[in-house]
KEZA-593567 format. One record per atom (N, C-alpha, C): x, y, z negated. Coordinates in steps of 0.001 Angstrom, whole numbers, padded with zeros to 6 digits, always signed. Layout:
residues N
XYZ
...
end
This chain:
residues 313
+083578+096968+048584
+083204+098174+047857
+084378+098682+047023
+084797+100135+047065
+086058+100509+046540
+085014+101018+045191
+085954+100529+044006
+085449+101554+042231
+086656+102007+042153
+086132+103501+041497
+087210+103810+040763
+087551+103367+039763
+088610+103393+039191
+089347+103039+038120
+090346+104320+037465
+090248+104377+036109
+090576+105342+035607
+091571+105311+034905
+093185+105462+035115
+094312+105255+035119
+094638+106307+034066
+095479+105786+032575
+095874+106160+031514
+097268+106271+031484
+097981+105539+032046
+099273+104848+032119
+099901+105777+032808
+101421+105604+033018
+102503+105435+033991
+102079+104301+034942
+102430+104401+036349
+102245+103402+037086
+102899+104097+038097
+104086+103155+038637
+104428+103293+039931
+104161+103573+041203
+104267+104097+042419
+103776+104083+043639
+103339+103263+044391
+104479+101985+043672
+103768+100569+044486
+102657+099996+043167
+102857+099989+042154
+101650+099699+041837
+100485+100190+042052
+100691+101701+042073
+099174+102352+042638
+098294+101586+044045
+099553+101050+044772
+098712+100736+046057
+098646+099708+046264
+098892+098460+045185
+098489+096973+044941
+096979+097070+044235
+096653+098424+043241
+095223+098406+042704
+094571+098854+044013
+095247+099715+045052
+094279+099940+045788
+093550+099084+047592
+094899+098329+047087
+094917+097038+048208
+093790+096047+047364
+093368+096158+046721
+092864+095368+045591
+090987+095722+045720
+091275+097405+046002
+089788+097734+045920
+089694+098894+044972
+090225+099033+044167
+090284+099936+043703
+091081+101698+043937
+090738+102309+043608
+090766+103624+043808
+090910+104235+042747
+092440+104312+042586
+093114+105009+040653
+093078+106176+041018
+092347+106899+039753
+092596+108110+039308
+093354+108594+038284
+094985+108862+038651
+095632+108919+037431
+095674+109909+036576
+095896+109791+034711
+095291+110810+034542
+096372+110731+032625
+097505+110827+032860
+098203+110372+031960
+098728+111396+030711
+098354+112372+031272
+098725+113866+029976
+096962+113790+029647
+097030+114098+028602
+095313+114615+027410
+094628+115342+028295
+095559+116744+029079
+095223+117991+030021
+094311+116683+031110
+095215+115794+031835
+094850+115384+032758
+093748+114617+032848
+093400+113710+031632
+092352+113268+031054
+091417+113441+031043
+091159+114873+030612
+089806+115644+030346
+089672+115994+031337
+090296+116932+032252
+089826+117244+033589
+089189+116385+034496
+089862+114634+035042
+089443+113556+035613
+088266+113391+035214
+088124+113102+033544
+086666+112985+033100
+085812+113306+033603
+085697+114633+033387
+084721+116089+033909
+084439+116087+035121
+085204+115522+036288
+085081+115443+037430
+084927+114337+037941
+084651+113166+037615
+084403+111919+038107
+083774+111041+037086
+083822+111224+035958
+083567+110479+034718
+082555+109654+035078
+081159+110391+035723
+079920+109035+035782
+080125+108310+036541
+081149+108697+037726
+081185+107069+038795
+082376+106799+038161
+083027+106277+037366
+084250+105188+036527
+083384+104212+036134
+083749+102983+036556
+083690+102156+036210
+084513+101064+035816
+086015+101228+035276
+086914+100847+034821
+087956+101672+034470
+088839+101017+033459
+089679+102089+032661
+091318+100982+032720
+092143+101315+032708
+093652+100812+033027
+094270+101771+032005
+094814+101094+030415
+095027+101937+029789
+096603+100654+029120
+097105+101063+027458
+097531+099901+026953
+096947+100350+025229
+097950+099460+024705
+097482+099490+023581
+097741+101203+022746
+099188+101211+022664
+099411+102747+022189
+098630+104251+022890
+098003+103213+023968
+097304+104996+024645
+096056+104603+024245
+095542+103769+024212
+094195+103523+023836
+093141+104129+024364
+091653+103607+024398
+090727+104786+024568
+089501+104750+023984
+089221+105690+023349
+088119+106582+022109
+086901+106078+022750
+085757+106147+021402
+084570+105897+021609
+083962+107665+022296
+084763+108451+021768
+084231+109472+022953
+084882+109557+024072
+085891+109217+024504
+086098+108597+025916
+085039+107683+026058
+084960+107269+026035
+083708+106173+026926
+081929+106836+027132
+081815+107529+025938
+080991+108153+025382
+080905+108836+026931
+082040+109356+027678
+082019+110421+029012
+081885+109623+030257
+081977+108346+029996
+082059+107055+031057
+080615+106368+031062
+079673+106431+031679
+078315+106387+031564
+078287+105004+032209
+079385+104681+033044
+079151+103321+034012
+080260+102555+034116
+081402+102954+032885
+081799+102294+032540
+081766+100476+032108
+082249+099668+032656
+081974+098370+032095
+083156+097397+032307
+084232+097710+032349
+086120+097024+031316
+086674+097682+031776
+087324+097959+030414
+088720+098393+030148
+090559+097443+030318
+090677+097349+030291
+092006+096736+030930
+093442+097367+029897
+093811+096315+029421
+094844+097368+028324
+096046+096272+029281
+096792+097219+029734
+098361+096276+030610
+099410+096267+029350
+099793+094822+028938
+100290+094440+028293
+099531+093645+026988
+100130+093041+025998
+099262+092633+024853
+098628+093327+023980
+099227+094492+023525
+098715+095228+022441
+097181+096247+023122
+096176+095953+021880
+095014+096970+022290
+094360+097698+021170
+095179+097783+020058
+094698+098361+018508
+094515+100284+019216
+094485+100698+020101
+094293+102107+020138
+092928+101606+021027
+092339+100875+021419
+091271+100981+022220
+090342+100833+021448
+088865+101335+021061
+087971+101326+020322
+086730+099964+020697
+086926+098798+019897
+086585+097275+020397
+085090+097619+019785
+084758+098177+018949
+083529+098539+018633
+082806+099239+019166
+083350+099992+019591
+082255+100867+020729
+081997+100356+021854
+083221+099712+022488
+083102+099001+023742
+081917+097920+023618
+081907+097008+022310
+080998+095536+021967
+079809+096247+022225
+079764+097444+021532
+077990+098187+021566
+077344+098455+022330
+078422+098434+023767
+077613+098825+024742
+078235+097624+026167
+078726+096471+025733
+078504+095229+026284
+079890+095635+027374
+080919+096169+027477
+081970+096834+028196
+082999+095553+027535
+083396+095077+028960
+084187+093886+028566
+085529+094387+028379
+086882+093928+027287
+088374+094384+027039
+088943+093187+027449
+089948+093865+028345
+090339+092873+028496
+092466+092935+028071
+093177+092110+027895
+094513+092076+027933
+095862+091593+028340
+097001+091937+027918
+097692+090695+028873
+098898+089940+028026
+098688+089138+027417
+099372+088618+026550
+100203+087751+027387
+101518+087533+026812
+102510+086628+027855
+102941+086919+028839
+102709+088528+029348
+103382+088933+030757
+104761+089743+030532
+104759+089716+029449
+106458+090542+029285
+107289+090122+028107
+106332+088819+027302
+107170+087994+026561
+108555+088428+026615
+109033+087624+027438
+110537+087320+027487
+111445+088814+027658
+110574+089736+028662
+111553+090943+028844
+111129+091669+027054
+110365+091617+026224
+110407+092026+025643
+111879+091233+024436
+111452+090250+023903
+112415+089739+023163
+114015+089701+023945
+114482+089771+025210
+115460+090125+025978
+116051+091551+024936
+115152+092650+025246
+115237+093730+024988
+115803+093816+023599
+115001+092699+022728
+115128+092935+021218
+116469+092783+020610
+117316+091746+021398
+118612+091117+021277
+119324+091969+021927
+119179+092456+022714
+119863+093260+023478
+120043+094497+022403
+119404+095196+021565
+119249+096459+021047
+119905+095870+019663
+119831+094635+019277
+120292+094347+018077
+122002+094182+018314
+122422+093523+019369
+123819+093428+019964
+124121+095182+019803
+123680+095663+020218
+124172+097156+020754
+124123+097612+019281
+123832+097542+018181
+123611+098727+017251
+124681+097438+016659
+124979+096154+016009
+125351+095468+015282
+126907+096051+015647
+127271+095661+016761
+128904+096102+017267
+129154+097492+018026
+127904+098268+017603
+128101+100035+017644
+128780+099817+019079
+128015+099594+020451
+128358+099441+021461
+128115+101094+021593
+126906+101352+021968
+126869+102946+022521
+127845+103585+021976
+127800+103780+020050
+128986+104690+020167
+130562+104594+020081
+130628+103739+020146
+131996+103163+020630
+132471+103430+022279
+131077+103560+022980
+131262+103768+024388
+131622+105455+024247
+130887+106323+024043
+130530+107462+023275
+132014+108007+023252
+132621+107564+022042
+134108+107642+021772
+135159+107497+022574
+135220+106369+023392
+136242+106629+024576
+136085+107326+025443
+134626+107438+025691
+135128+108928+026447
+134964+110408+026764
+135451+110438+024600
+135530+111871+024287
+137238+111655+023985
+137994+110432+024539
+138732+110435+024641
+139447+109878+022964
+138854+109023+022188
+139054+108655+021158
+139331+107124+020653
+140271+106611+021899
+140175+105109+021467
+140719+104919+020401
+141522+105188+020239
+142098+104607+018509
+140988+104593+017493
+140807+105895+017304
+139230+105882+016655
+138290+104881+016644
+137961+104500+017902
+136608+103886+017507
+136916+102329+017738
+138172+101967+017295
+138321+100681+017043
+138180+100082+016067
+137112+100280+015348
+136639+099999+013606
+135860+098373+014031
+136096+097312+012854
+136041+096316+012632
+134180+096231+012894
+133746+095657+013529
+132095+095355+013525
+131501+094190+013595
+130204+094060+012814
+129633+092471+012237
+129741+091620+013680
+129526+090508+013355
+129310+089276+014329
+127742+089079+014038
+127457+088892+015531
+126009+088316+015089
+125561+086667+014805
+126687+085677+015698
+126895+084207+015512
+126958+084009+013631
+125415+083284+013121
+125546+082495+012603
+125150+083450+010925
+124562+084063+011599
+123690+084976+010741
+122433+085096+010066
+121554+085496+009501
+120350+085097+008787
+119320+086151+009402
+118913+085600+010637
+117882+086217+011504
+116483+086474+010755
+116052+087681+010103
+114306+087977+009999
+113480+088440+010534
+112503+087750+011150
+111214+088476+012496
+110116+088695+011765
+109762+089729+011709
+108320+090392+011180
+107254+090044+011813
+106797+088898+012252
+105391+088709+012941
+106045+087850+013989
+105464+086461+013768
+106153+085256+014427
+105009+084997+015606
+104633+085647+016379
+103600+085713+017649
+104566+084941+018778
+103968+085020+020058
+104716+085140+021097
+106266+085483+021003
+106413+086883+021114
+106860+087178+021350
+108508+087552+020467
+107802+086925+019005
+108863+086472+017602
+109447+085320+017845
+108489+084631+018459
+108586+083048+018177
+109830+083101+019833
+109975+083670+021200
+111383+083849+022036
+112226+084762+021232
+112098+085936+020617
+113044+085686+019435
+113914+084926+019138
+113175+084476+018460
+113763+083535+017276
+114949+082163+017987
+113991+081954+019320
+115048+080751+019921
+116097+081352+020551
+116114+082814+020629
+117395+082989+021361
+118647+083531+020379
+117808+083922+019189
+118659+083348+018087
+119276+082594+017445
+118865+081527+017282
+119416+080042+017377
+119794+079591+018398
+119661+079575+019493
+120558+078847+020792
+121303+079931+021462
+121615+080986+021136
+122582+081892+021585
+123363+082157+020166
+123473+082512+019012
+124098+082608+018289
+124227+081829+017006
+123550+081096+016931
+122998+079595+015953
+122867+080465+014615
+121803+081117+014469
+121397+082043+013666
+120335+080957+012739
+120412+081225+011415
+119222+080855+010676
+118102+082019+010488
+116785+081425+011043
+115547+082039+011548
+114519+082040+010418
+114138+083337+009852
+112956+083269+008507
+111861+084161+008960
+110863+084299+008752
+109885+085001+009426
+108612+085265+008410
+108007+086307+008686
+106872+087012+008018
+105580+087420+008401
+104602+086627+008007
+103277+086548+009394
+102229+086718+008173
+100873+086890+008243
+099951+086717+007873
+099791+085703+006844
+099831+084377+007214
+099892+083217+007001
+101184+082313+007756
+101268+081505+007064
+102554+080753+007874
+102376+080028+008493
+102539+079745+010172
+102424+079528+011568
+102842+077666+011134
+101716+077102+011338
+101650+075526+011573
+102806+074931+012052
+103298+074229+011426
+104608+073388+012837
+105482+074078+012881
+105428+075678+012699
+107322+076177+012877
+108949+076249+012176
+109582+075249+012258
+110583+075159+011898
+111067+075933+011081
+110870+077080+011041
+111502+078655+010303
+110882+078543+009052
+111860+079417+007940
+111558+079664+007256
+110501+080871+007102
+109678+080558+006101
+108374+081668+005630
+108719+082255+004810
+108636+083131+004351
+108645+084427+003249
+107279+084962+003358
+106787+085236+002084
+105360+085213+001484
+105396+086898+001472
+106156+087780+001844
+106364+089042+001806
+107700+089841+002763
+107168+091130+003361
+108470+091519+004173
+109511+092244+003735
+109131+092191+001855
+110208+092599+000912
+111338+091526+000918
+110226+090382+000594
+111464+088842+000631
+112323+088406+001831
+111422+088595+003003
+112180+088800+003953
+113520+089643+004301
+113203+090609+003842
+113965+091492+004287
+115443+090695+003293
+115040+091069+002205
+116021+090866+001187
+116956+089481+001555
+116346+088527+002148
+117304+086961+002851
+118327+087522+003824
+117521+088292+004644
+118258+088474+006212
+118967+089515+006166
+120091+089041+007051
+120994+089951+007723
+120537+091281+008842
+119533+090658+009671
+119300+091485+010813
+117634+091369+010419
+116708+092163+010287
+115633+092200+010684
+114964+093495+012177
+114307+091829+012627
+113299+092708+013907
+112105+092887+013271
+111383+094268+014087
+110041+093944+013640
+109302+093396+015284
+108681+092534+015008
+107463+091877+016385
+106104+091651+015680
+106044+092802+015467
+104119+092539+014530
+103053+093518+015708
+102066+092946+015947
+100873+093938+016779
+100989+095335+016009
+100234+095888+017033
+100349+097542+016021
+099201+097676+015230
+097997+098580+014610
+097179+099226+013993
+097376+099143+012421
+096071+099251+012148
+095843+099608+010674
+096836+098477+009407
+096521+097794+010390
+096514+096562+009469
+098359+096495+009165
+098998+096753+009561
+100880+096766+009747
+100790+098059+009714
+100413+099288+009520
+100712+100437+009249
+101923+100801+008399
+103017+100786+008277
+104066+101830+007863
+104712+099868+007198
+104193+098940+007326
+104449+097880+006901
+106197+097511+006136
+107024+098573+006960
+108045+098437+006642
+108844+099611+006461
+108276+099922+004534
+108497+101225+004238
+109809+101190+003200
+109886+102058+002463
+111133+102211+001952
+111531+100538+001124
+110480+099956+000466
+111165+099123-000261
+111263+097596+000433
+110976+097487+002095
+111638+096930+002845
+113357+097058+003091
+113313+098963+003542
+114798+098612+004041
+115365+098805+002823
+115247+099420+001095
+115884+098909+000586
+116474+097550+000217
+115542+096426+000457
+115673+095049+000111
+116241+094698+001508
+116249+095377+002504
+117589+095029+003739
+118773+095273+003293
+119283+096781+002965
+120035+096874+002154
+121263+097304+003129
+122306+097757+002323
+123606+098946+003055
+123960+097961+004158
+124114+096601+003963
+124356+096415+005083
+123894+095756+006405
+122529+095634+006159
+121592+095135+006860
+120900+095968+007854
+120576+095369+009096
+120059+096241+010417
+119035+096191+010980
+117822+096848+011132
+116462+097095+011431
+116470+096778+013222
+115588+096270+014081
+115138+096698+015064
+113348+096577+015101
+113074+097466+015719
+111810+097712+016296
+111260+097667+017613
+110809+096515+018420
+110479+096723+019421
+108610+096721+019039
+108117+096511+018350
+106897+096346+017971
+105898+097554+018200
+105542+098372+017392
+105087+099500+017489
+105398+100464+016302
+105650+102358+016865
+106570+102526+015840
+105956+102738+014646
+104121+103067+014458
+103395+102964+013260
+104117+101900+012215
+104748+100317+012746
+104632+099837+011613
+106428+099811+010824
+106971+100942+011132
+107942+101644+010578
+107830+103087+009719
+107631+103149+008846
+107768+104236+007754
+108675+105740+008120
+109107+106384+009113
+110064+106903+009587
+110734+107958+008710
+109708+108220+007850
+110228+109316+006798
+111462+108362+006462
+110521+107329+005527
+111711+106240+004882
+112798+105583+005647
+112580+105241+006825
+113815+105001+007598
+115015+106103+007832
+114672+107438+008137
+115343+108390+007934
+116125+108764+006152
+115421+108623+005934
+116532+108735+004523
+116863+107591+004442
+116574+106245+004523
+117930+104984+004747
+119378+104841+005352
+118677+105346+006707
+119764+105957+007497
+120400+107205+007145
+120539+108003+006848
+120952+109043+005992
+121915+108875+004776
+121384+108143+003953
+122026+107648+002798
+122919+106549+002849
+122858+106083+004126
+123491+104453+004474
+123306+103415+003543
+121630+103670+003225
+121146+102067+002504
+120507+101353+003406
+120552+101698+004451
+120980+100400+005677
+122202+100841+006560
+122263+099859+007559
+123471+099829+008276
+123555+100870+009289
+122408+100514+009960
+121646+100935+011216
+120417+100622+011669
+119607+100972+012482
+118573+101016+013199
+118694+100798+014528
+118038+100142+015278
+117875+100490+016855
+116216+100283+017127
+115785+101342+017541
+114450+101500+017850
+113891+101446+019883
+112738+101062+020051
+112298+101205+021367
+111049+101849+021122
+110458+102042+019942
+109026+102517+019763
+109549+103245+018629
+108736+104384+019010
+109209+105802+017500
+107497+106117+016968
+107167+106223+016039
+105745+107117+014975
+105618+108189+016150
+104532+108200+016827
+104207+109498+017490
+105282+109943+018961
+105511+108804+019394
+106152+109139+020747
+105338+109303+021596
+105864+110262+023157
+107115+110446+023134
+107473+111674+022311
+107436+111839+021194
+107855+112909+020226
+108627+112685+019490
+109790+113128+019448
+110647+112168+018057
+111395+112906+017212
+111216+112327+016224
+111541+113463+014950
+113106+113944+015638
+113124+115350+015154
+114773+115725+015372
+115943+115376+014872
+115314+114454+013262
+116222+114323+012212
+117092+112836+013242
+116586+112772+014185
+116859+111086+014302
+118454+111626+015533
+118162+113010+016035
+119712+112903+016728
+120902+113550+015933
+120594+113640+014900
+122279+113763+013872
+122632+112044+013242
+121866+110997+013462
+122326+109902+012800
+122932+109156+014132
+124079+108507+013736
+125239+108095+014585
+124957+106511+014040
+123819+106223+012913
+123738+104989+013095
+122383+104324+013675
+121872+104805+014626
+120817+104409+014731
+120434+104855+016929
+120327+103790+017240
+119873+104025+018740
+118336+103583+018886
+118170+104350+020212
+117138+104880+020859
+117095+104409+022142
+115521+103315+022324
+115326+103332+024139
+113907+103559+023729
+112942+104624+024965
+112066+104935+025319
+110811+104052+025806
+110668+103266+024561
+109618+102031+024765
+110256+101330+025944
+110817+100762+026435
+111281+100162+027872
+111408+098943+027848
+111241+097911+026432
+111497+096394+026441
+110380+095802+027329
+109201+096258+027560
+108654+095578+028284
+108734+095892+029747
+109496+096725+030109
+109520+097152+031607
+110542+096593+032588
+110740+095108+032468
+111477+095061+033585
+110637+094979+034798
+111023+094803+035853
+110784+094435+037631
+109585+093275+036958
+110056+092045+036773
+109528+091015+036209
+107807+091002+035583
+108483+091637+034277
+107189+092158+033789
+106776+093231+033993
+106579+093893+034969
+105542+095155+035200
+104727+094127+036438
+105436+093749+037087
+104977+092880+038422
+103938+092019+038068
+103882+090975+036320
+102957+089998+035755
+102001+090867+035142
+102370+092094+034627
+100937+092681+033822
+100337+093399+034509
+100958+093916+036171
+099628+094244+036670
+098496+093633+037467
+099684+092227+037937
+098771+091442+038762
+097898+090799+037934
+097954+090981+036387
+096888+089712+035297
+096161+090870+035431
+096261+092342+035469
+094734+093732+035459
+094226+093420+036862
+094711+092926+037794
+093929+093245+039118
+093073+091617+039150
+093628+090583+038425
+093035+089361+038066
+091600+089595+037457
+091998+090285+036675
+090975+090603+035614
+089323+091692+036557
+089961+091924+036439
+089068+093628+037268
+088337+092891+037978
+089230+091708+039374
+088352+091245+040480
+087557+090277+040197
+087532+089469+038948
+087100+088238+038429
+085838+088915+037824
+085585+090586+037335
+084617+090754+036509
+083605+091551+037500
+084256+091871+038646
+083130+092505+038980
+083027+091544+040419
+083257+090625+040247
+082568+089395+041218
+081743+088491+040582
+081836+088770+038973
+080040+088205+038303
+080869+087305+037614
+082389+086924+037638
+083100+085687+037033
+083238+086726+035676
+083700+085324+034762
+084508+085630+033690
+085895+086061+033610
+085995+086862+033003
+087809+087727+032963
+088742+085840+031995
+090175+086973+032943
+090785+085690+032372
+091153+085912+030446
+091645+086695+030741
+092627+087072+028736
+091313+088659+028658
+090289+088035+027595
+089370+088634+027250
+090469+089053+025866
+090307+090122+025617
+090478+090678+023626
+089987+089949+022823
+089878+089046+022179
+089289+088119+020918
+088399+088808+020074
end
């Protein structure tokens, strides 16, 4: 029996036809425009939704889904999907924690290398034909005072490739402080900030981390201290990051998640200290390949009467 499934996302050509080798039958529907229209026209036979966390989907989305029964968020994060409305009407969530781990924290080091020794614009500069220029002295990252904002998964590969790639001392900022981990705790991401040299943020997104790291974070980072964000860009303050960067009471920034993407403030392409990738840490080959085969896991396990594997907590 083919269901439709009601596709929120980006998804590839070959992924489209692994959901549909699968049984399913995506209806993609990834602009708001496209959304509402799909709705309107198929809404009562959906019976599954393929969304992630930053796209989320509304209790009046579902509200239009009459036969709706799981949602599927590809990747870990699901703070935009409405868990209360779904519980009310017995619609199982499901997620994918651990499928892009590593390409994500890859990404994180990677963006912190690039902004620490001003790789882009140094690249930038030679060839506007300015080598002399852009041969200015830039930090080392070996042996530095590493701070991760939310020691999860995906903090916690972090953190080791901090220490066994650059023998970095590792301090971290969680809820509560994580049983057994070697790292130092900071009781606040003021204190944090204020120890470390480099802070990442790796915290889940919603309410709860909202703007979490607002002005009197990156002041306590400080002129010469460097922000990354692969997390989500809610829990960055952007007003306040923009006048940090501005004022150079931090160093730099390198972001993969922006407040309200893909929209991004304008103020952010006159600053020469601060880079930009288009959410992409979790997209390698690798991990797109693990988070869709854990949704087609999921999907076939629930509507064969089994239990899903990585239910939402």
């Amino acid at each position: 029996m083919v269901r439709d499934l009601l596709v929120l996302i980006e998804l590839a050509p070959e992924s489209l036809a692994h959901l549909e080798a699968a049984g399913f039958k995506a209806h993609m529907a990834v602009s708001a425009e496209a959304k509402a229209g799909t709705i309107k026209a198929i809404g009562p036979q959906v019976q599954a939704v393929l969304t992630n966390g930053s796209t989320g989907l509304s209790v009046v989305d579902m509200a239009a889904l009459p036969q709706l029964r799981i949602v599927c968020a590809q990747g870990a994060g699901y703070e935009k999907i409405d868990l209360l409305a779904a519980r009310a009407r017995n619609i199982i969530v499901t997620h994918g924690p651990g499928t892009n781990d590593a390409s994500v924290a890859d990404h994180a080091i990677a963006l912190l290398m690039a902004i620490v020794r001003g790789i882009p614009q140094a690249d930038a500069a030679v060839r506007r034909g300015q080598w002399s220029q852009s041969r200015q002295p830039r930090p080392m990252l070996s042996k530095k005072k590493l701070g991760i904002l939310g020691l999860g998964n995906i903090g916690q590969q972090i953190a080791r490739r901090g220490i066994g790639g650059f023998e970095m001392s590792v301090g971290y900022h969680s809820r509560r402080p994580r049983e057994g981990s070697p790292f130092s705790y900071f009781d606040t991401p003021v204190a944090l900030a204020s120890w470390a040299d480099f802070l990442i943020v790796a915290t889940p997104g919603g309410a709860s981390t909202f703007h979490l790291v607002d002005a009197a974070v990156l002041n306590a980072l400080g002129p010469n201290g460097y922000l990354v964000n692969i997390a989500r860009g809610s829990v960055v303050d952007t007003v306040a990051l923009i006048s940090a960067l501005t004022n150079r009471e931090v160093a730099g920034a390198a972001l993969d998640v922006v407040e309200g993407e893909p929209d991004v403030p304008a103020a952010f392409a006159n600053l020469n200290n601060l880079i930009l990738t288009p959410h992409i840490a979790g997209r390698s080959p690798e991990a797109v390949t693990a988070t869709l085969q854990l949704v087609i896991e999921n999907l076939k396990a629930h509507f064969s009467g089994g239990p899903v594997l990585t239910p939402v907590p």
